[in-house]
N, C-alpha and C positions, 0 to 999 in steps of 0.2 A: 589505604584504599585499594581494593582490587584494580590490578592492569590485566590477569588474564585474558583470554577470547570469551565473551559471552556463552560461548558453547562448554565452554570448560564445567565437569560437573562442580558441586560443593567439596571445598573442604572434609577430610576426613572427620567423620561425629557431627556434621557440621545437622546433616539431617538424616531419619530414618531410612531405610536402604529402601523400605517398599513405602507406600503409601495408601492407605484402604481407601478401594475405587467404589464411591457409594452417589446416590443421589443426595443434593443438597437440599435442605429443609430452608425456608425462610429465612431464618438468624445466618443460617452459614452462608446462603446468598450473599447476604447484607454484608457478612465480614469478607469474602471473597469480593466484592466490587469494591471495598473501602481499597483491600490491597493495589488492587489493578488501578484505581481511581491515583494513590497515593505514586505509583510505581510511574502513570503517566507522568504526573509533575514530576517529578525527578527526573525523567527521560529529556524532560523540556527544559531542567534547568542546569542539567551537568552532562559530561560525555558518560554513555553505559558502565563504560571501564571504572567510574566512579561511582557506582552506583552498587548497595551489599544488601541481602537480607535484612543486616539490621535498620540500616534507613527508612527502607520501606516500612518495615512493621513499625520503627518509630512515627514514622507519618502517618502510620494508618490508624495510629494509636493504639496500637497490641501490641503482641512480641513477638520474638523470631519462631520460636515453638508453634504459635500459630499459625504464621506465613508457611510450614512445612508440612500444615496438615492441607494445605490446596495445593502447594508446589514445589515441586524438588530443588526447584534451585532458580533465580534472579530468570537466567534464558527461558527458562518452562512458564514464568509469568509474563515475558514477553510476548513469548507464543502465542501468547492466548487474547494480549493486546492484538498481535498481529492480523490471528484470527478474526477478531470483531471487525477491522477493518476490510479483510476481504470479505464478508458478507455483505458488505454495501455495493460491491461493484456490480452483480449483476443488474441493480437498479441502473447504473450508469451504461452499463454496455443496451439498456434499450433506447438509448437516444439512438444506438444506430441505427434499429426497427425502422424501416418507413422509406420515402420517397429521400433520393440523394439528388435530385434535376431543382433545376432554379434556384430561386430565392432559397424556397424551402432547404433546398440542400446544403445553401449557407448559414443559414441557422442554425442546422441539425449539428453542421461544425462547428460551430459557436457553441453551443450548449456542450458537446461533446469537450472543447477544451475549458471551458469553464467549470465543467465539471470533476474535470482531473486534477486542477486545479484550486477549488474546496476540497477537494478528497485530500489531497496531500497538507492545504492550511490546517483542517479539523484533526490530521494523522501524523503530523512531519515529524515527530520525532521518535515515534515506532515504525513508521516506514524508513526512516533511515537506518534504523536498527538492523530493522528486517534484511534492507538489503546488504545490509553490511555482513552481517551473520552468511546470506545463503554465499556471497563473493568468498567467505572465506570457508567454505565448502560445507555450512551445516546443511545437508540433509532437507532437514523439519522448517527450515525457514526459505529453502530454496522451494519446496511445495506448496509454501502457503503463497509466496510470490507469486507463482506460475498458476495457482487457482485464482488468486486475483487478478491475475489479466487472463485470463485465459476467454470469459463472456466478451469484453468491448475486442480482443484481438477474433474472435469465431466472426459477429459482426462486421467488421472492419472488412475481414475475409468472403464474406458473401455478399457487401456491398460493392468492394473491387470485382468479383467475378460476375456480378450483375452489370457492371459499367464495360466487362472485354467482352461480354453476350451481345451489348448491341452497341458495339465497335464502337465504342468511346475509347476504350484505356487498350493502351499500347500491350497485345499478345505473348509478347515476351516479360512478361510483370507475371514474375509469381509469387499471384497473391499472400500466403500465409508469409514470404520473405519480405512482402511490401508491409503486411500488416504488423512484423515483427520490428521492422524499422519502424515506425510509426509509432507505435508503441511507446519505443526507446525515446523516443523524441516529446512524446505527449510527457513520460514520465518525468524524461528529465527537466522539462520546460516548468512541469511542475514542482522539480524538488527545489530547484534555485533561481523560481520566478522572483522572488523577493529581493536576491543579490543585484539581478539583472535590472531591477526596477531602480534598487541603489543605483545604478550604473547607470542611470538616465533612461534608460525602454520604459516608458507605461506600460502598466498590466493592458489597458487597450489596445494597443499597437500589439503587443504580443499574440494574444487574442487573436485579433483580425487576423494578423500576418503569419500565425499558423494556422490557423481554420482555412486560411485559402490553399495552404501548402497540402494539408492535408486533403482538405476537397478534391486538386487539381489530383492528385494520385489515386483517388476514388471514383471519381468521372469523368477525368482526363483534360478538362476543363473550368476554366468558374463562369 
């Protein structure tokens, strides 16, 4: 079984050096989403490091020959999991859109951790990938991170500077460092809500008891 770093290319002959960059037809569709479809499960059921070319193509019912005419190597079809999942966030970053006063504003918290929250249940095991890969300095996985928060952290950011406009939030909070903590917190809350919940926290009490932390540092109050 591979232990390399996920970034590591293939194997020598393992696959062709270049790859012909073409639009895909229907059928190739079809075979490229079996890939990725098979590559998820296996993301979810073993660590990366176990995880080869030929697995995949065995689960996707093809062969490795085939897995190399969409992707150069196991990390490059991750990417591409990783991708799908940063095209969902800008949906999420518009719970920030809108009134952050009252009731309303504990809602919009609520929804806002609930939401990162499914995102991580429906994605946990290519966002761990993800973030594993960018910590150990790829590149390609460090951008697709930083584009997927980048909509709910902009948000986050003109919600706090909307709340020190009319002197709610404390003048010395700068913003895009409050919203990058925040961030950090939403995420992680989201990567190992599950463990924490083993540990006796309900997802409820989690819930609440960040929505208000987060709230309090967005308008300086609940």
């Amino acid at each position: 079984m591979p232990t390399e770093s996920i970034a590591a290319p293939p194997a020598a002959g393992a696959a062709p050096e270049t790859r012909e960059k073409r639009e895909l037809g229907p059928r190739a569709q079809k075979t490229r989403e079996r890939l990725l479809e098979a590559l998820g499960e296996l993301l979810s059921e073993r660590s990366v490091r176990e995880v080869s070319v030929v697995d995949v193509a065995r689960r996707a019912g093809t062969s490795p020959a085939t897995f190399y005419q969409y992707f150069s190597d196991v990390a490059e079809a991750i990417l591409a999991l990783a991708e799908r999942a940063a095209d969902e966030m800008p949906a999420v970053s518009e719970i920030t859109h809108g009134s952050w006063a009252g009731a309303e504003g504990l809602d919009r918290a609520r929804q806002l951790v609930e939401a990162f929250l499914d995102h991580w249940d429906e994605y946990r095991a290519v966002l761990r990938v993800r973030n594993l890969a960018a910590d150990e300095g790829d590149e390609r996985f460090l951008a697709v991170r930083m584009r997927a928060s980048a909509p709910v952290m902009k948000g986050i950011v003109q919600a706090i500077r909307a709340g020190q406009k009319a002197g709610r939030v404390d003048p010395q909070i700068v913003p895009r460092a409050a919203a990058a903590a925040l961030g950090a917190v939403l995420e992680r809350l989201a990567a190992y809500h599950r463990e924490l919940e083993l540990g006796g926290v309900s997802r409820a009490d989690l819930v609440e008891t960040t929505s208000r932390l987060l709230l309090q540092a967005i308008r300086g109050h609940v």
